[in-house]
ZAMARGU-4260 file (C-alpha; in steps of 0.2 Angstrom, whole numbers, plus 5000, padded with zeros to 4 digits):
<rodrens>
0) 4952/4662/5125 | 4953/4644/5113 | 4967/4641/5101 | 4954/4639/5090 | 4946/4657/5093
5) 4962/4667/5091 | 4966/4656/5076 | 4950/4664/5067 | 4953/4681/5073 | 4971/4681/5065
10) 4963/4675/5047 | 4950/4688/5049 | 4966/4701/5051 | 4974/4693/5036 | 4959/4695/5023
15) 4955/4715/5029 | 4974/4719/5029 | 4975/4710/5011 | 4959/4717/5003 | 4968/4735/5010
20) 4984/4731/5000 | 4972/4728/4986 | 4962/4742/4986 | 4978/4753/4988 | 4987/4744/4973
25) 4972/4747/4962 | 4971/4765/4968 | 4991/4769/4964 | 4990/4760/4948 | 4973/4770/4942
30) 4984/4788/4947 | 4999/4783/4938 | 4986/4778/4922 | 4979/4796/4924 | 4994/4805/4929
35) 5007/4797/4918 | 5002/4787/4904 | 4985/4798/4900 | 4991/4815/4907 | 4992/4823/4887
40) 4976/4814/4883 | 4965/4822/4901 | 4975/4839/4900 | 4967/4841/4882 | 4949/4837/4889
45) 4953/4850/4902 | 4958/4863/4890 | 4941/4859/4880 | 4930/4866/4894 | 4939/4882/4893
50) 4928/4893/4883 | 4941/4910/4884 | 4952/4917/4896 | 4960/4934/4894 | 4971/4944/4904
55) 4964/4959/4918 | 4974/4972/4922 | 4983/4972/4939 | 4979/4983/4953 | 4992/4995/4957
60) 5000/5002/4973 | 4994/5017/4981 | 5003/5038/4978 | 5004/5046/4994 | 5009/5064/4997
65) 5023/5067/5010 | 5009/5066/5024 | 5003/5050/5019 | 4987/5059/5008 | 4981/5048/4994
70) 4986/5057/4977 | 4982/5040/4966 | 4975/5024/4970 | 4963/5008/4966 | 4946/5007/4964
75) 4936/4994/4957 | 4925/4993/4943 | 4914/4982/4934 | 4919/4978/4915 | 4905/4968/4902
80) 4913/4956/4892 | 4909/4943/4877 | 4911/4926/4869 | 4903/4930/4851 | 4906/4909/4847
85) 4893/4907/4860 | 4880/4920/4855 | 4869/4916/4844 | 4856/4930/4842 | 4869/4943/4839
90) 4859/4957/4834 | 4844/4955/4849 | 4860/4951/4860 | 4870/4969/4854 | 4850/4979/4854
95) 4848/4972/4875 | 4868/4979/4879 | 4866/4995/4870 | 4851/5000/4880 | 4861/4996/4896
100) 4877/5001/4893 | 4876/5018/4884 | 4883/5012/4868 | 4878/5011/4848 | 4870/4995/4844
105) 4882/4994/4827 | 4898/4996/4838 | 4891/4980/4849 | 4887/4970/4833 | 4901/4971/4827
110) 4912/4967/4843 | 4901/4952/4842 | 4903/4945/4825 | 4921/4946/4828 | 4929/4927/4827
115) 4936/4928/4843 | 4931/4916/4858 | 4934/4933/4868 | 4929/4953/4868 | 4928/4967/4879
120) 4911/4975/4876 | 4912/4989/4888 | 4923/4992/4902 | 4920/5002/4917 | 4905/5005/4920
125) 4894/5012/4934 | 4888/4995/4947 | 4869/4999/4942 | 4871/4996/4925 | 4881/4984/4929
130) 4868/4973/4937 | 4855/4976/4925 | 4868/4968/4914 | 4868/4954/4924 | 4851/4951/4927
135) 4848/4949/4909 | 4856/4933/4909 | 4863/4936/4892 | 4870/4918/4884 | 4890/4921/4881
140) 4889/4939/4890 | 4898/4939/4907 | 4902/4954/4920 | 4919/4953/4930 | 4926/4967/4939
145) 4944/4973/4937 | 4952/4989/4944 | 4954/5006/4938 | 4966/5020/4943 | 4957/5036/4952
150) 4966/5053/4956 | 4956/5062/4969 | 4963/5078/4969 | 4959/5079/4949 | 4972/5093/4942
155) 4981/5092/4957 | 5001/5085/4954 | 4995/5079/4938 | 5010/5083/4930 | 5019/5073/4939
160) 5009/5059/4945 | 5007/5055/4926 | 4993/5043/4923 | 4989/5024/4919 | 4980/5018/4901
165) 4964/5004/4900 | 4975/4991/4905 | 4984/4998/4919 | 4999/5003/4915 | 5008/5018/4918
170) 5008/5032/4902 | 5016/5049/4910 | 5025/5053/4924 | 5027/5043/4941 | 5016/5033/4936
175) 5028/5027/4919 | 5044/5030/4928 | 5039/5017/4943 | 5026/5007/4934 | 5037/4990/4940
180) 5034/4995/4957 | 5017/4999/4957 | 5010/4989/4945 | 5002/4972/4953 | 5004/4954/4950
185) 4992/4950/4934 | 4977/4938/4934 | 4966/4930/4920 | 4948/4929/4918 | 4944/4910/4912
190) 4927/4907/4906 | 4925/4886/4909 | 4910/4875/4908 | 4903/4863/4923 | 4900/4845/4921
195) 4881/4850/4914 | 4889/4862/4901 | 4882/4878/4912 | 4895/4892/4910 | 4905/4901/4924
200) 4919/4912/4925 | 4934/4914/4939 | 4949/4923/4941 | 4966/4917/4944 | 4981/4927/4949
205) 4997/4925/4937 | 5014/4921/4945 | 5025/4935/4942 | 5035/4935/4958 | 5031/4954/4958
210) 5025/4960/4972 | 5012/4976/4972 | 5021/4994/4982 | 5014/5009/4989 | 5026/5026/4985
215) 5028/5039/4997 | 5031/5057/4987 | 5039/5072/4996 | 5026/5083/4989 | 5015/5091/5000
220) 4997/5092/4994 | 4993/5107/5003 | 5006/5117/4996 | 5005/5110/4977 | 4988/5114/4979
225) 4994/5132/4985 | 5006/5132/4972 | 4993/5129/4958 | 4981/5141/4962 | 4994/5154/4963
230) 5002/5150/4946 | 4985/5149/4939 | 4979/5164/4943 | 4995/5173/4938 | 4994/5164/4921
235) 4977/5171/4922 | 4981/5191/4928 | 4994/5190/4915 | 4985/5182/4900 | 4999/5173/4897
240) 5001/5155/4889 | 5005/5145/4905 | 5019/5143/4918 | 5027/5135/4931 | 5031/5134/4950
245) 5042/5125/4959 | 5043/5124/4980 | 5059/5114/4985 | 5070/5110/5002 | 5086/5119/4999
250) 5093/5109/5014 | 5086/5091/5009 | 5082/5095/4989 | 5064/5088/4992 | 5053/5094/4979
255) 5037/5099/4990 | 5027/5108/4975 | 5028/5106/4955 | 5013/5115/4947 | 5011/5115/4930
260) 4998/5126/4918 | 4990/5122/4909 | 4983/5111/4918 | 4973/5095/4916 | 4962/5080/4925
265) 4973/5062/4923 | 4955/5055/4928 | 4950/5058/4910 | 4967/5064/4902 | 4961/5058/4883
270) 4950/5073/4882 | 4966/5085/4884 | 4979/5088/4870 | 4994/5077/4872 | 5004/5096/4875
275) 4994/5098/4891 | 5001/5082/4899 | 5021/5086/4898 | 5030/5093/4914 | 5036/5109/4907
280) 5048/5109/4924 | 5059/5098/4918 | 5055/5096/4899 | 5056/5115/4893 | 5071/5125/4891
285) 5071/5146/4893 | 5085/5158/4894 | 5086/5163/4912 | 5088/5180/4909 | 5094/5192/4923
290) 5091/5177/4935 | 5108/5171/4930 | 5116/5188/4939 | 5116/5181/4955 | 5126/5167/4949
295) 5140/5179/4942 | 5140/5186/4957 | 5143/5169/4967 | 5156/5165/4953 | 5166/5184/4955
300) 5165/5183/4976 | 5170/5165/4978 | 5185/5168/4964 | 5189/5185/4974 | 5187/5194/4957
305) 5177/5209/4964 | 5171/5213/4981 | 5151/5222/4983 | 5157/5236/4983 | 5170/5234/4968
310) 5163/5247/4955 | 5161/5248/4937 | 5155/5262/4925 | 5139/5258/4916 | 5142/5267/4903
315) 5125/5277/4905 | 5115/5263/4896 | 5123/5261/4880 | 5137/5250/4876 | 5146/5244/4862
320) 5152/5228/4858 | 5158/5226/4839 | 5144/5229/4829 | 5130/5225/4842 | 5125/5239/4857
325) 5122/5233/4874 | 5108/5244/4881 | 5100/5248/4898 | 5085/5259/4896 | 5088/5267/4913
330) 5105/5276/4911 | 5118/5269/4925 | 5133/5279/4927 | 5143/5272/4942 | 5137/5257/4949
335) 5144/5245/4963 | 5144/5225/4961 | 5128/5225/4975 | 5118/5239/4966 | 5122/5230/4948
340) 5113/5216/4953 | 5099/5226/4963 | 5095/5237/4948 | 5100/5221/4937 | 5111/5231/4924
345) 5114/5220/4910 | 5130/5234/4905 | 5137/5230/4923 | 5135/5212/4923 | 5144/5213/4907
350) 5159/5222/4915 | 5161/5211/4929 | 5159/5194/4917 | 5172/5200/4910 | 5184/5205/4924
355) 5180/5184/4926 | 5181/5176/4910 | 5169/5167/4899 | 5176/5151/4902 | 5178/5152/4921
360) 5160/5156/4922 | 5152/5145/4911 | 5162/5131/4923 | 5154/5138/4937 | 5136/5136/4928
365) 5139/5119/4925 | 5146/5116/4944 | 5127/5123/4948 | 5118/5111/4937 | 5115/5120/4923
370) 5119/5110/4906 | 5115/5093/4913 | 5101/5084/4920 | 5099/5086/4938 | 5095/5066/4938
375) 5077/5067/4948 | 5069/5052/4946 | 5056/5057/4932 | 5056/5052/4913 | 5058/5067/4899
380) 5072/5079/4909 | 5082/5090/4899 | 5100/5095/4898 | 5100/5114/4894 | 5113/5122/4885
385) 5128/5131/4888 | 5138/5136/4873 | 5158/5130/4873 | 5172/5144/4875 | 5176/5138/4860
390) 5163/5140/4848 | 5158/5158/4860 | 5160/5175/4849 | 5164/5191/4858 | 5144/5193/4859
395) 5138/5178/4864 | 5152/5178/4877 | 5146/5196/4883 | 5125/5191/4882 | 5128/5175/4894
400) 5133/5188/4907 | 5117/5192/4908 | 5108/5175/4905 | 5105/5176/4884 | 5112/5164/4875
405) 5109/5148/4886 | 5095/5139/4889 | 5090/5131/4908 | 5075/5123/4916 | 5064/5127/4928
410) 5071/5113/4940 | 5087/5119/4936 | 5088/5136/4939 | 5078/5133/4956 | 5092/5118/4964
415) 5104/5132/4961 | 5095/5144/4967 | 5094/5131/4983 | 5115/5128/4982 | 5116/5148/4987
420) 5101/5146/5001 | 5110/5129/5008 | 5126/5136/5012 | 5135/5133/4992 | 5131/5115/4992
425) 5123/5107/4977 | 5107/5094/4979 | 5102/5081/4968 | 5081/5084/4968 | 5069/5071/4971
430) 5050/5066/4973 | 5048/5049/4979 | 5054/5048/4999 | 5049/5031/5001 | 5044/5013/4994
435) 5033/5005/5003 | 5029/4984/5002 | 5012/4977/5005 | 5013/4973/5023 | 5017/4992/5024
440) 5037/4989/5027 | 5049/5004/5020 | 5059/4994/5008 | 5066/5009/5001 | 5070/5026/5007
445) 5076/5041/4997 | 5090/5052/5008 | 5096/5068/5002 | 5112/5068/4992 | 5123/5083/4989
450) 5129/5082/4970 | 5144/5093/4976 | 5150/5108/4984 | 5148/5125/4974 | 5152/5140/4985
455) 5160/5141/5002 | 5145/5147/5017 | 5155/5162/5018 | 5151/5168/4999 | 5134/5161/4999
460) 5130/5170/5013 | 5135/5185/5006 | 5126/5181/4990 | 5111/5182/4998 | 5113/5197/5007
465) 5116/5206/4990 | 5099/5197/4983 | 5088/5205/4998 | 5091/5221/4991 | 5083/5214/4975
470) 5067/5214/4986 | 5070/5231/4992 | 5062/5245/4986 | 5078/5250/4977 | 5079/5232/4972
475) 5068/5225/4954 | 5057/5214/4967 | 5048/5222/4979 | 5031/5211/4974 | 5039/5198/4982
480) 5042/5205/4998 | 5034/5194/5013 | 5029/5204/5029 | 5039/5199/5043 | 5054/5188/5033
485) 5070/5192/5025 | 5066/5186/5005 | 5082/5185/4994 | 5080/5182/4976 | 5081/5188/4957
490) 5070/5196/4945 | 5071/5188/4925 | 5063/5194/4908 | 5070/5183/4895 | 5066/5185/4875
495) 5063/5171/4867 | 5067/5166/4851 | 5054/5166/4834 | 5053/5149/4828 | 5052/5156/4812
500) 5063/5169/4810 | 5076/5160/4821 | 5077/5181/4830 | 5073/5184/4846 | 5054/5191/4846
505) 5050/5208/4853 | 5034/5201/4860 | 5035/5187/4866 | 5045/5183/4884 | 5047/5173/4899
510) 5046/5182/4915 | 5054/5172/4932 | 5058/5177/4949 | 5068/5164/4959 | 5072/5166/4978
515) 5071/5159/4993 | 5061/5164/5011 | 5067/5165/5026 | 5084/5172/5019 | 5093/5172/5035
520) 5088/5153/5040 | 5081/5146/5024 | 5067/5134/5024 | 5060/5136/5004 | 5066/5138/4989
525) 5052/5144/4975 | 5052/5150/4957 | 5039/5155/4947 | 5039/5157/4928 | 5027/5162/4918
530) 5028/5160/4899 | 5022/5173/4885 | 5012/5189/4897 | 5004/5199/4888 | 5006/5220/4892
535) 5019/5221/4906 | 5032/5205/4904 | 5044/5209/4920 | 5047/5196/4932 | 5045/5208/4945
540) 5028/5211/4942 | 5020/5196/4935 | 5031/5183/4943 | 5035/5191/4961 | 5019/5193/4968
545) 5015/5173/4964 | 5031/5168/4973 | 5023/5182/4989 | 5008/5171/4987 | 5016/5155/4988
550) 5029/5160/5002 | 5018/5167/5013 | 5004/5155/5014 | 5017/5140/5016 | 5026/5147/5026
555) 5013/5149/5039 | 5007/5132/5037 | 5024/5127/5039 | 5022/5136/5057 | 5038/5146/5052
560) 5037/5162/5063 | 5040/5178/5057 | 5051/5193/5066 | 5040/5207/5071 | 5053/5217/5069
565) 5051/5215/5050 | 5034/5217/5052 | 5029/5234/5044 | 5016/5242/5033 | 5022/5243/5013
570) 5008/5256/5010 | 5021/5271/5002 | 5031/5255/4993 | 5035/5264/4975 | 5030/5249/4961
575) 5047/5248/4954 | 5050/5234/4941 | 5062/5223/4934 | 5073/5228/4920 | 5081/5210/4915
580) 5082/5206/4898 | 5085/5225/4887 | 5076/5237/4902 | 5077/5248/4916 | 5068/5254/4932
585) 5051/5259/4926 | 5037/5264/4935 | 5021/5253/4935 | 5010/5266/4931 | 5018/5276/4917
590) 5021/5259/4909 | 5004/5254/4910 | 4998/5272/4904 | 5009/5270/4889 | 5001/5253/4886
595) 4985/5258/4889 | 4982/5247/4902 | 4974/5246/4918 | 4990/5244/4933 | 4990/5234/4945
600) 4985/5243/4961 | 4988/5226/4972 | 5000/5229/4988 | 4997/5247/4988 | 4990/5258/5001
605) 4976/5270/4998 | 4986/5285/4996 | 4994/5276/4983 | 4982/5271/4975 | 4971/5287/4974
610) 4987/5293/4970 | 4992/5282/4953 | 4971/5283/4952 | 4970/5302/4946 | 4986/5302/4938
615) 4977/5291/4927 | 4959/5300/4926 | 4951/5285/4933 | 4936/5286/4944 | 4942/5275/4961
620) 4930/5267/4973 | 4940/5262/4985 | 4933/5247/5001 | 4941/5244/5018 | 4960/5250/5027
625) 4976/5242/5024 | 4983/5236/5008 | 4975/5235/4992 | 4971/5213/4989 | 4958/5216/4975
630) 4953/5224/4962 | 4939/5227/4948 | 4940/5228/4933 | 4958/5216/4933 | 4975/5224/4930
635) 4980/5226/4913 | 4962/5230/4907 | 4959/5244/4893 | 4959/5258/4901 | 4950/5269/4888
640) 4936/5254/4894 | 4935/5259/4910 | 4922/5271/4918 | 4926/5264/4938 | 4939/5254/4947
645) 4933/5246/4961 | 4947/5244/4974 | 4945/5232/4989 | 4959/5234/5007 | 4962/5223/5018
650) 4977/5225/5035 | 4992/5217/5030 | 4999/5201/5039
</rodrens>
């Protein structure tokens, strides 16, 4: 190639690679013009094109049972929203969207004359009505969707699940007490205009630095749904004014059931009374009643105060104490520590209280929990009560022997009731096993934690040999026999006290059993109580047989086997009943004769039932063998009503 040639190429190199430099100077000085010197000046055109924003609620982690069943979720919904500024034929605009939307024309109207640049017309609404929304093309009306929180099994843990409001955020129960962690990372809704002034609307997520979680429960759906519908159906038999149930690992202090009635639907919980939505579990407080027995005999055996069969004179059922009389309406003479708490004579648990002391026990009831929160990781938990020695009067040391004159919960009374099934050791309770990230990483796991030791094994174990017998027939809970397992447990009828005459009422009462199945290898701990029964108000009668339902139906699901040696018919069981509060062994039929009231004939065998039947004048119709399951019209019916009783049999098992 020529000198000359390459002489021109070079040039040519020289003008492109100085027209680049140019073209690149020109480019960096017109960015740092926009970015620098005219950033307030552009950033306030930017802002013009905004015609509102507002936020959405976030979409919330999933509730999952122990099993991984969705108990609460996500769904997403479509919302109508507004931008009255923008709307300039208000009342046409609020006529079209009332026809749509299923709501009063004046309630749109005057959502739109609001002076706001953004409203909520109606949220949630069905996808259909939805579209029909959008197909109108309404100026200044847009449709977004956003997220709502859906329970599936409607009633189903409701008490403890809680629920969410219109934005999202958690109200009542798990859902308040771990809203942080389920709750989402937020977004806007910004309405802007395009460079021909057409409006749109996106949706931009809010940094938080929160990430959304999923929480594992130890609840098992099966059995709260087991647990429910027993307790509803007691609350039911017994015409009471609710109650509550409680299923519970003693070894592990998960909480695998919580049913609460009344009950109500967190889907639309506004239209229940705001009563309805508390967890009476954890936020009401009772006298135990009789049920406190079994802890005074813990307290005695483990002090090696008495023995089993250390006996006390029961003074025939009348006993004085200053000015008040103790009574027992069944008339004990001579009774031995195991048959006191058996027949649950409130004259023996006096006696052996004190042989113990006030203050000695009333340290053993707080080292069982009671008096304190048990620390379970749900909002509105109460202590209970427990009077000082101190401030305790001859009386009031005497009535806490037999569970008067304290006041526990339901969760409570059921984790001591698990420190005697366990082996003596105290568990702290709690619902939710596991957290779970996004990507579906455990971040948190709940272990069990024992709060502290109670008794040795060797006094819980002979504890709950004594509380079989209360199961027996000699025993004041034979309804809560299980065919083929060892049940140990108490029996309570509590008063309770007239909120206006400060006196404890004669009609009204709480009626509990507490126990635990199998008793010799213990897999669950349940207690059902049910609140103001009318007729018949003994825990051995209207809270035994719901604890039976409960135990034996999960149980089985739980593939626990039973021993066929324990396996045997109940048929010529007598219906004895418990006597926990001011009352003695009573039999089912008299009571409910002098009551006039239709018995109970449930558990019975035929014989038994013809039996109790004529004894009565009743004309029986009776269907099938085995033992009696049903019966019309329903116990505790007039019986002056009655013309026929229909029972219905079935084999046990």
């Amino acid at each position: 190639m020529k000198v000359r040639a390459k002489k021109k190429i070079r040039f040519r190199i020289y003008v492109v690679a100085v027209f680049f430099l140019i073209s690149l100077g020109g480019i960096l000085a017109r960015a740092y013009q926009l970015q620098v010197l005219e950033k307030d000046r552009l950033a306030a055109i930017a802002r013009c094109g905004y015609i509102g924003t507002v936020k959405l609620p976030p979409k919330r982690g999933t509730i999952y049972d122990r099993k991984r069943r969705e108990l609460a979720l996500s769904v997403e919904v479509c919302s109508v929203y507004a931008h009255p500024k923008q709307i300039e034929k208000k009342a046409g605009t609020a006529r079209q969207l009332s026809r749509l939307i299923d709501e009063r024309q004046n309630k749109i109207l005057r959502l739109l004359k609001r002076k706001k640049s953004f409203v909520w017309v109606k949220r949630r609404i069905a996808p259909d009505r939805a579209r029909k929304v959008e197909s109108l093309d309404l100026k200044g009306v847009g449709v977004t969707t956003e997220t709502k929180r859906y329970y599936p099994g409607r009633e189903i843990a409701a008490h403890l699940l809680g629920f969410t409001g219109i934005d999202n955020q958690g109200l009542e129960g798990i859902e308040k007490e771990y809203d942080g962690l389920l709750r989402g990372p937020q977004r806007s809704l910004i309405h802007m205009r395009d460079a021909f002034g057409r409006p749109f609307a996106i949706s931009r997520p809010i940094p938080s630095g929160n990430g959304m979680n999923d929480l594992v429960l130890t609840i098992d759906k099966d059995i709260q749904y087991k647990a429910q519908a027993a307790l509803r159906s007691a609350v039911k038999k017994a015409r009471a004014i609710g109650g509550h149930c409680l299923v519970v690992d003693p070894k592990t202090g998960e909480v695998l059931a919580m049913a609460v009635v009344p009950e109500f639907n967190p889907n639309i919980f506004s239209r229940y009374r705001p009563g309805q939505w508390r967890n009476r579990t954890i936020t009401d407080c009772f006298e135990p009643g009789s049920t406190i027995k079994a802890f005074l005999l813990a307290a005695c055996l483990e002090e090696r105060i008495v023995s089993p069969r250390t006996t006390f004179n029961c003074e025939n059922g009348k006993y004085k104490i200053g000015a008040h009389v103790i009574h027992d309406t069944h008339k004990y003479d001579v009774l031995s520590v195991s048959d006191i708490v058996v027949r649950s004579s409130n004259i023996g648990a006096i006696k052996i209280g004190h042989k113990l002391g006030y203050e000695t026990f009333s340290n053993y009831l707080r080292k069982f929990g009671f008096g304190k929160k048990t620390g379970i990781d749900l909002l509105g938990e109460r202590n209970g009560f427990i009077r000082p020695a101190k401030r305790a009067t001859p009386i009031d040391q005497a009535t806490l022997f037999f569970g008067q004159g304290m006041t526990t919960t339901s969760l409570q009374l059921v984790m001591a009731m698990a420190a005697i099934a366990n082996g003596g050791k105290l568990m702290r309770p709690y619902v939710v096993k596991s957290i779970v990230n996004e990507s579906g990483k455990v971040v948190t796991k709940t272990s069990p934690k024992v709060v502290r030791r109670v008794l040795s094994p060797g006094t819980a174990k002979r504890v709950s040999n004594i509380l079989e017998g209360v199961v027996s027939k000699e025993g004041t809970g034979p309804r809560a026999a299980i065919s083929g397992f060892l049940v140990a447990g108490k029996t309570g009828t509590s008063q309770k006290v007239d909120p206006r005459t400060k006196k404890y009422s004669s009609k009204k009462y709480v009626a509990t059993f507490v126990g635990f199945v199998p008793a010799d290898r213990p897999r669950l701990v349940i207690l059902v109580v049910i609140d103001e029964p009318k007729g018949i108000s003994y825990g051995g009668i209207v809270s035994a047989p719901a604890f039976r339902e409960v135990g034996k139906w999960s149980l089985n699901y739980l593939r626990v086997n039973p021993q066929i040696r324990l396996v045997k018919k109940r048929a010529d069981m007598p219906a004895v009943v418990d006597d926990s509060h001011n009352r003695g062994l009573v039999d089912n039929s008299a009571l409910r004769a002098k009551a006039g009231l239709l018995p109970d004939f449930t558990g019975l065998g035929m014989r038994e039932v013809l039996k109790k039947g004529r004894f009565l004048g009743l004309k029986m119709h009776l269907d099938g063998t085995g033992l009696a399951f049903k019966q019309e019209p329903d116990a505790g019916s007039p019986i002056q009503k009655t013309k026929m009783v229909r029972v219905s049999f079935r084999p046990p098992g």
